[in-house]
C-alpha positions as CSV (number, residue, x, y, z in Angstrom):
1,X,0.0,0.0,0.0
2,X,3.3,2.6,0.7
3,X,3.9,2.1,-2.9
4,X,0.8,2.5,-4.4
5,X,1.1,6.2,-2.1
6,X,4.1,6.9,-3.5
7,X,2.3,6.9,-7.1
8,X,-0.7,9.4,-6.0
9,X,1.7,11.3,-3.7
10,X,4.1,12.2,-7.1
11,X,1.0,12.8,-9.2
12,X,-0.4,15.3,-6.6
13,X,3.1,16.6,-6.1
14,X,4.0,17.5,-9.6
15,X,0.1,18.4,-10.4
16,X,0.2,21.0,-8.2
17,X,2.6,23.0,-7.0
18,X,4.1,24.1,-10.2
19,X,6.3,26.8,-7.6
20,X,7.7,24.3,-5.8
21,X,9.2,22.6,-8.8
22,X,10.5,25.4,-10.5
23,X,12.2,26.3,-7.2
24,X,13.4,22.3,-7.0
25,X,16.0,22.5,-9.9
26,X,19.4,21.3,-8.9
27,X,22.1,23.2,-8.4
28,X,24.1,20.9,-10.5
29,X,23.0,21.0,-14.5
30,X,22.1,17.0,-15.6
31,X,19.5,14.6,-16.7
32,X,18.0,14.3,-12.9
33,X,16.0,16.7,-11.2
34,X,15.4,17.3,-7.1
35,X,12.3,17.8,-5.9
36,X,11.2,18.7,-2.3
37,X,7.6,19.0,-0.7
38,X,7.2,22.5,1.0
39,X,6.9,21.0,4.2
40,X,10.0,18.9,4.1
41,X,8.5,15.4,4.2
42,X,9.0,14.1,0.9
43,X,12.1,14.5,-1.1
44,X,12.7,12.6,-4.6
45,X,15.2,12.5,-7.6
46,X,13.1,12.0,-10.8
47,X,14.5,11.7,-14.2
48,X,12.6,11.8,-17.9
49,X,13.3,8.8,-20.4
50,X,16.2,10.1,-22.7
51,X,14.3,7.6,-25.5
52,X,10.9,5.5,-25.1
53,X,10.6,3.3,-28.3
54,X,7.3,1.0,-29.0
55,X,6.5,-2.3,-30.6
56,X,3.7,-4.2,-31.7
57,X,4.2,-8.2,-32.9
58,X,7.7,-6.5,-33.1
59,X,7.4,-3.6,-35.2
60,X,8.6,-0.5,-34.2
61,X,4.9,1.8,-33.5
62,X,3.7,5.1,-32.3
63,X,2.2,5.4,-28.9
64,X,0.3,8.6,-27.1
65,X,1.6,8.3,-23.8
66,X,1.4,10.2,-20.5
67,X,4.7,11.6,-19.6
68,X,7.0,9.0,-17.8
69,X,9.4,9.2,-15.1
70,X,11.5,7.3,-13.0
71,X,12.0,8.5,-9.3
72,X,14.1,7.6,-6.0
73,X,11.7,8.7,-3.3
74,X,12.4,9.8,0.2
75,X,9.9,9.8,2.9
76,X,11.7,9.1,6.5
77,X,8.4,9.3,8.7
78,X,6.9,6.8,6.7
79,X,10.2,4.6,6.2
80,X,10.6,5.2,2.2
81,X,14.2,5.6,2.0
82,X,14.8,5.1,-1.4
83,X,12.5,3.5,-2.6
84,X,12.3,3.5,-6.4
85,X,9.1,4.0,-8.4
86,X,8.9,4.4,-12.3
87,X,5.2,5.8,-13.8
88,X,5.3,4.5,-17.6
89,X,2.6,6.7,-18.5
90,X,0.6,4.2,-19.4
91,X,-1.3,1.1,-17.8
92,X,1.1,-1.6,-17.3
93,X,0.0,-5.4,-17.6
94,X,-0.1,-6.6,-14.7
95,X,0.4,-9.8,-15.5
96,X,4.0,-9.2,-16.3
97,X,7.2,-7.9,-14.8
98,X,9.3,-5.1,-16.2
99,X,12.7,-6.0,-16.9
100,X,15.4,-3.4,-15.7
101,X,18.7,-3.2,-17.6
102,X,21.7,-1.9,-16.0
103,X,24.8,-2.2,-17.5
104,X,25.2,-6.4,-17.2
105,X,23.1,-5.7,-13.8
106,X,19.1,-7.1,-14.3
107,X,16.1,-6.1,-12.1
108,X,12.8,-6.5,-12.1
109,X,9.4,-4.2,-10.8
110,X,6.0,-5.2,-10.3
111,X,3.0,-3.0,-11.8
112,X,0.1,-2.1,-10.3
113,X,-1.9,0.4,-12.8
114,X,0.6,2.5,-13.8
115,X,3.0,2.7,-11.2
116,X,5.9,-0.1,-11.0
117,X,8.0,-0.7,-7.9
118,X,11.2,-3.3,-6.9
119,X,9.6,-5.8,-4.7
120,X,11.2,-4.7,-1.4
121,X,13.4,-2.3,0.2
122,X,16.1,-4.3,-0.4
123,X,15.3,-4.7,-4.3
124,X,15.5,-0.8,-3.7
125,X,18.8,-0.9,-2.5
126,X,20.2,-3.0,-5.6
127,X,19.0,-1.1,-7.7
128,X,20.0,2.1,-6.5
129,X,23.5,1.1,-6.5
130,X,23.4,-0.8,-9.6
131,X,22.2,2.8,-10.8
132,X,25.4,4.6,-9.3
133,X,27.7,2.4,-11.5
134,X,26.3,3.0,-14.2
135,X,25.7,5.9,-17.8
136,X,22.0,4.3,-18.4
137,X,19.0,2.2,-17.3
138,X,16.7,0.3,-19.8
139,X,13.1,-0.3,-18.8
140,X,11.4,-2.5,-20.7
141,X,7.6,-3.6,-19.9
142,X,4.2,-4.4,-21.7
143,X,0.9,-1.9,-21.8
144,X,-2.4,-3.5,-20.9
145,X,-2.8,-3.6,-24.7
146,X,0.4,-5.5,-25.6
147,X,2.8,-2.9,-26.6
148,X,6.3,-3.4,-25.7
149,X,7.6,-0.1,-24.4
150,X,11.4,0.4,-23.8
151,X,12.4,3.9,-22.2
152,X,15.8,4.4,-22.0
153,X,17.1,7.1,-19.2
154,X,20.2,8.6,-18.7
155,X,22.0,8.4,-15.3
156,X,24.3,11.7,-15.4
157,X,23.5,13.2,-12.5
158,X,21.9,10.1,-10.6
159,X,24.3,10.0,-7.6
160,X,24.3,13.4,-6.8
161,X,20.5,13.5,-7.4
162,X,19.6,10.9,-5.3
163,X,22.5,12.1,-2.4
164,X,21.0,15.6,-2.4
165,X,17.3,13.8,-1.7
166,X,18.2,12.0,0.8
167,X,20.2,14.7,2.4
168,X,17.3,17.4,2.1
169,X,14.9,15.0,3.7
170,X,17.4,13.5,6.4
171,X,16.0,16.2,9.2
């Protein structure tokens, strides 16, 4: 149920308070973004897919999507440190895992709607370091319609993204 929060949580978030994003850039220039609620209780990196490709019976297709994102999530009265969530912008089947591609590194999130998570905090943890080593992440997964839809994001900036969240939310 935390990670189904998470989803609604980041929706409301980026929704609406369009001030405190534009006040969230990092001070560093790269491919991952900070963002902090005003109160302090929610801190998150959050990148945008560098490339999202789509295929149908293995064609290469156009899709309408909703924007997606991939996030590191920090909520330390609630016990989300760093928890990973990834919003495809679409409605996942459910029925199927997403495979994660990090460099040789492979991971794995379950979907519910269209949110996916890593099973557990430690799955988190893997991930996130897997992450830290690494220039890229592939995510590849399957709409409730049978696309197959690979975003590809970039990971400049990723460590010093997900540091700065954590440290902005530590107190």
């Amino acid at each position: 149920m935390t990670r189904v929060l998470t989803g609604a949580v980041l929706v409301a978030f980026l929704a609406g308070n369009a001030a405190a994003q534009e006040a969230a850039t990092p001070e560093v220039e790269t491919d991952w973004y900070v963002y902090v609620a005003e109160d302090g209780s929610e801190c998150f990196a959050m990148a945008s897919p560098q490339e999202a490709r789509y295929f149908r019976d293995g064609t290469e297709v156009t899709a309408n999507t909703d924007p997606p994102y991939l996030t590191v999530v920090y909520r330390p009265a609630e016990g989300a440190e760093g928890q990973v969530a990834y919003h495809g912008g679409f409605t996942f089947d459910t029925e199927q895992t997403i495979e994660v591609t990090v460099g040789s590194a492979e991971h794995e999130l379950f979907t519910e709607a269209t949110w996916a998570w890593p099973a557990n905090p430690e799955a988190d943890a893997a991930l996130i370091r897997s992450m830290k080593q690494a220039s890229q992440v592939e995510l590849s997964s399957f709409s409730n319609r049978g696309t197959n839809v690979v975003h590809d994001f970039s990971l400049l900036g990723f460590t010093a993204a997900v540091e700065e969240a954590e440290r902005r939310c530590a107190g």
